[in-house]
C-alpha positions, 0 to 999 in steps of 0.5 A: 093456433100458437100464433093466435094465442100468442099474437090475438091481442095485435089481432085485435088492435089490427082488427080495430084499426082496419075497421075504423080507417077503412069504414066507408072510405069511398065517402068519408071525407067527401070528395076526393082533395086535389092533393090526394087526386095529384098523389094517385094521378102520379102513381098512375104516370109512373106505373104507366110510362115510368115517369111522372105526369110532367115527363120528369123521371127522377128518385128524389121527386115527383114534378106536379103541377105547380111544386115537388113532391116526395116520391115515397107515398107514390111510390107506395101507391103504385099497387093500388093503381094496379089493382083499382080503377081511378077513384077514391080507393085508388087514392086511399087505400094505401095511406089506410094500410099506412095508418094499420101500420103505424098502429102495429109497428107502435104497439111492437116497439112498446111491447120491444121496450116494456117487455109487456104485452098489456102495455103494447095492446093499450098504445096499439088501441089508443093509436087505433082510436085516435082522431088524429091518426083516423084522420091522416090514414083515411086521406092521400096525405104524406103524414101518416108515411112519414110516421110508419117510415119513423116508427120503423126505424125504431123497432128496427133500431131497438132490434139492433140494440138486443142482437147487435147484428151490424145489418140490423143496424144499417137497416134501421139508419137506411130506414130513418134515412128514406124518411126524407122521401116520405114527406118535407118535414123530415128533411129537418127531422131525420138529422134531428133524430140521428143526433137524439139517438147518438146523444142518448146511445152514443156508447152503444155506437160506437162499440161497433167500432169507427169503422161501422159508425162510417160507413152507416154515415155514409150510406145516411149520406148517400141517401139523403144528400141527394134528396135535399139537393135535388129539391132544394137546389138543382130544381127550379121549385122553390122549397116548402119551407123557403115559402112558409118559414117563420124566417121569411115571415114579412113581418118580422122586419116591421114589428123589429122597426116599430119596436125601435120606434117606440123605445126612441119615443120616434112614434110619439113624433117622427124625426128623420135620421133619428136612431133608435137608443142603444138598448134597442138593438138588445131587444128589438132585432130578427133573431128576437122576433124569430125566437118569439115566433117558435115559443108562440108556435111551440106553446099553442101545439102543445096547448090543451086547446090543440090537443083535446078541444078543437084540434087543427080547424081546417076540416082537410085536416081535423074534425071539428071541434073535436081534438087531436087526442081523445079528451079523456086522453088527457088522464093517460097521458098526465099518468104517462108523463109521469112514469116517464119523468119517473123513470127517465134513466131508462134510455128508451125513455129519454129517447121518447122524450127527447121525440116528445119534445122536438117533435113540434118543431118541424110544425113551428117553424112555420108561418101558420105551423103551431096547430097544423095538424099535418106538420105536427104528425110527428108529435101524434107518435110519442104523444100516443105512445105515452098516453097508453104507457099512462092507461097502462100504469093506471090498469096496473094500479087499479089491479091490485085495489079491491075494486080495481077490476070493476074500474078498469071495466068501467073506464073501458066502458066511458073510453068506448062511449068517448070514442063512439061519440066522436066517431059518431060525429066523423062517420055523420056530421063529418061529411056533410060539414066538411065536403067543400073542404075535400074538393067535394063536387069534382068528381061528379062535375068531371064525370058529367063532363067527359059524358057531355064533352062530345056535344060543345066545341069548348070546355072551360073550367073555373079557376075559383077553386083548386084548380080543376084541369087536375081533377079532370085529367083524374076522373076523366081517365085521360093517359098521363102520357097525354099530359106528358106531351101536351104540358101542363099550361092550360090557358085558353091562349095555350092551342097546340092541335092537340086533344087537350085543347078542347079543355081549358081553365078559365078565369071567370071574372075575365069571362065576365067582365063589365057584366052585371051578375048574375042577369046578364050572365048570358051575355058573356058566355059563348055559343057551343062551349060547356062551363064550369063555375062555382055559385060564387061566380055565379053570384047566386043559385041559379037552379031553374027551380029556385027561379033565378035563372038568367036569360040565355043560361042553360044549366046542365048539371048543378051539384049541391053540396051533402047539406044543401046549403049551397051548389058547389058546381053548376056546367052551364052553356049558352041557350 
């Protein structure tokens, strides 16, 4: 009874937050995305034969089809795939409890740096409500790991601050540490956050002594160093962020050259051997470029656009046309923002905003990184974390007015009506507008298909899309130790008398080459083989009820989209 007197008001936060990010989590989103199928399918590999689908057993990574990925999220997922049979809960369930987490270990932290409790309450319910976090914690993403693994290392941290218990202290930069497992953006982070925290308390650490400041080095370096050498150098996956950085944009050399053209007035008319003037070097060259890239990116994350109108338009990742944040957000954290700069002696406080600002920079140093709400997800924890200070302040001030009392009911109120608002629109609209976004169809299409398999000597699998072979070995149950042996080339010259063979991925426009689509569709199939094509490949709805079937075409199975609007699947065979 103590500990709900105590403790009712996280009880509420976590209530809430359960809520929200397990509502209808089987259906929305809708449709399982190739991600998050990858991410359980690993977990199933790895609980069932102690490695990865691919046959590969290694700490540092997961071997997926075509790249790497961070062991720490299947890890994690591993229980679930004890517990659930292969679906969406079996794939969902752990970011969702990832998400309650973040929420928690959020609210803690601002109750361990504001030693108030109605502070610690506003942070964990404006992270409970928030968009953003609903969002990553009710997909199979790596981001809402990285962000638990983050904020436990600083409760964790802030521990070691008040007790000064030297394990406490190793804890947390184990903690930190184990963050690169967790997600790619943090292999850059993680050494971001060890020289923040050793600027703003380099005194504290080393009053524990050299000795111990070496030795938690040491076991950073233990941690991480192996990671990042076997991901980016040992392995044959070309890094991430080799493939997406600003510093190997194509572009940057071109806009250099032009900008050198048009100071020597080499535009106007082209000269051969002509030399750009001096100065140009001084305005036109790479590092220009590359530092204009960051500024632009950097500016359009922290844009009001971002944060409080459309958010990331990709639907895997945002809602659309509804910001990363609550508009009325916007309130708390300009009164956040300035308590913060008010109080900025306070060490806790220039932490969080030194977190504030480098935040967006894993995300900007990427090509397309400025509102890719995934990569951003570190700035999604000080953000919040402020813009419940600032609700927090706002009560506070409102308390000792006359009316104050009435006004923090009514700005409960209109923050409620806000948020059912965009639930509203999440939990209805979301599905519907965002199913193709989500892999929507697949599930369906595969189930189908290993009910039907049986009865045609092929099964060809459009390449349109993600690719499909993944969603079948997932839905269809097929022992990743199949896999492990078969490989995972999966053309149709590839034959291996295997059971595998059956299931090929197809390049629909070679099966369909020199045909005239979609009437002469039949032309091109072959007897005794099960297809799965797009209503693109078709070119068209073929649905015998919309009366453009061609000739010689079966449809099996068409699998609409949540709106109707078009087919996302159709399995078809020679008639």
């Amino acid at each position: 009874m103590k500990v709900l007197t105590k403790w009712w008001w996280l009880l509420l936060v976590v209530l809430v937050a359960g809520l929200v990010r397990f509502y209808q989590l089987e259906e929305v989103p809708a449709g399982l995305y190739y991600d998050e199928v990858d991410l359980a399918y690993q977990a199933r590999s790895l609980l069932e034969t102690g490695r990865d689908y691919r046959g590969t057993f290694s700490p540092f990574y997961a071997w997926s089809m075509h790249d790497l990925k961070t062991p720490l999220p299947i890890y994690l997922s591993i229980p679930a795939a004890m517990i659930f049979s292969p679906g969406v809960l079996q794939a969902r369930v752990t970011t969702a409890l990832a998400g309650m987490a973040v929420v928690v270990l959020a609210a803690l932290l601002t109750l361990k740096w504001s030693k108030d409790k109605r502070a610690a309450f506003l942070v964990g319910a404006v992270m409970a409500l928030n968009p953003w976090l609903i969002q990553f914690s009710r997909i199979a993403f790596e981001a809402m790991f990285a962000l638990m693994m983050y904020l436990g290392f600083l409760l964790t941290f802030f521990n070691w601050l008040k007790s000064k218990n030297v394990k406490t202290f190793y804890l947390s930069v184990v903690l930190l540490s184990l963050g690169v497992y967790s997600y790619r953006i943090m292999s850059f982070y993680v050494p971001l956050t060890f020289l923040m925290v050793g600027l703003v308390y380099w005194r504290e650490i080393l009053g524990m002594g050299i000795k111990r400041v070496v030795i938690g080095g040491m076991v950073a370096a233990a941690i991480i160093l192996p990671f990042l050498y076997y991901t980016a150098v040992e392995t044959p996956d070309q890094t991430r962020f080799e493939q997406l950085s600003i510093f190997s944009d194509p572009l940057a050399p071109i806009y250099v050259i032009r900008g050198r053209e048009v100071d020597s007035g080499d535009y106007l008319q082209e000269t051969v051997g002509n030399r750009p003037v001096w100065y140009s070097y001084l305005f036109h060259n790479k590092g220009v470029e590359y530092l204009s890239s960051l500024k632009n990116n950097y500016l359009k994350s922290i844009s009001t656009t971002f944060l409080f109108a459309t958010g990331d338009s990709n639907l895997r990742q945002g809602m659309g046309k509804t910001g990363a944040l609550l508009w009325i957000d916007i309130i708390g954290l300009a009164a956040g923002l300035f308590w913060l700069t008010k109080n900025i002696k306070r060490k806790e406080n220039q932490l969080l905003g030194l977190w504030l600002l480098s935040s967006p920079l894993p995300a900007d140093l990427t090509v397309d990184g400025a509102n890719h709400a995934s990569r951003l997800i570190m700035m999604a924890g000080p953000l919040l974390i402020i813009v419940g200070l600032g609700w927090w302040q706002i009560t506070k001030m409102l308390a000792k007015q006359k009316w104050g009392g009435l006004i923090n009911i009514a700005l409960v109120g209109v923050y409620l009506l806000v948020f059912i608002n965009v639930a509203h629109k999440y939990f209805v609209h979301f599905p519907l507008e965002a199913a193709r976004w989500h892999g929507y169809g697949y599930q369906q299409a595969m189930l189908k298909i290993k009910e039907i398999e049986k009865d045609y000597d092929k099964v060809m699998l459009t390449n349109s899309n993600d690719p499909a072979m993944l969603y079948y070995l997932f839905w269809a149950q097929i022992p990743p130790k199949d896999v492990q042996e078969y490989g995972v080339e999966f053309g149709p010259e590839v034959i291996k008398g295997m059971g595998l063979d059956k299931v090929k991925m197809m390049s629909w426009s070679k099966v369909t080459e020199g045909k005239q689509m979609p009437h002469e569709m039949g032309e091109a199939l072959e007897e005794g083989v099960l297809y799965l094509i797009t209503q693109q490949d078709a070119k068209g709805d073929i649905r015998p009820e919309k009366g453009s079937l061609p000739s010689r075409v079966k449809v099996i199975e068409s699998i609409p989209y949540p709106d109707n609007s078009e087919v996302a699947y159709f399995l078809v065979t020679k008639e």
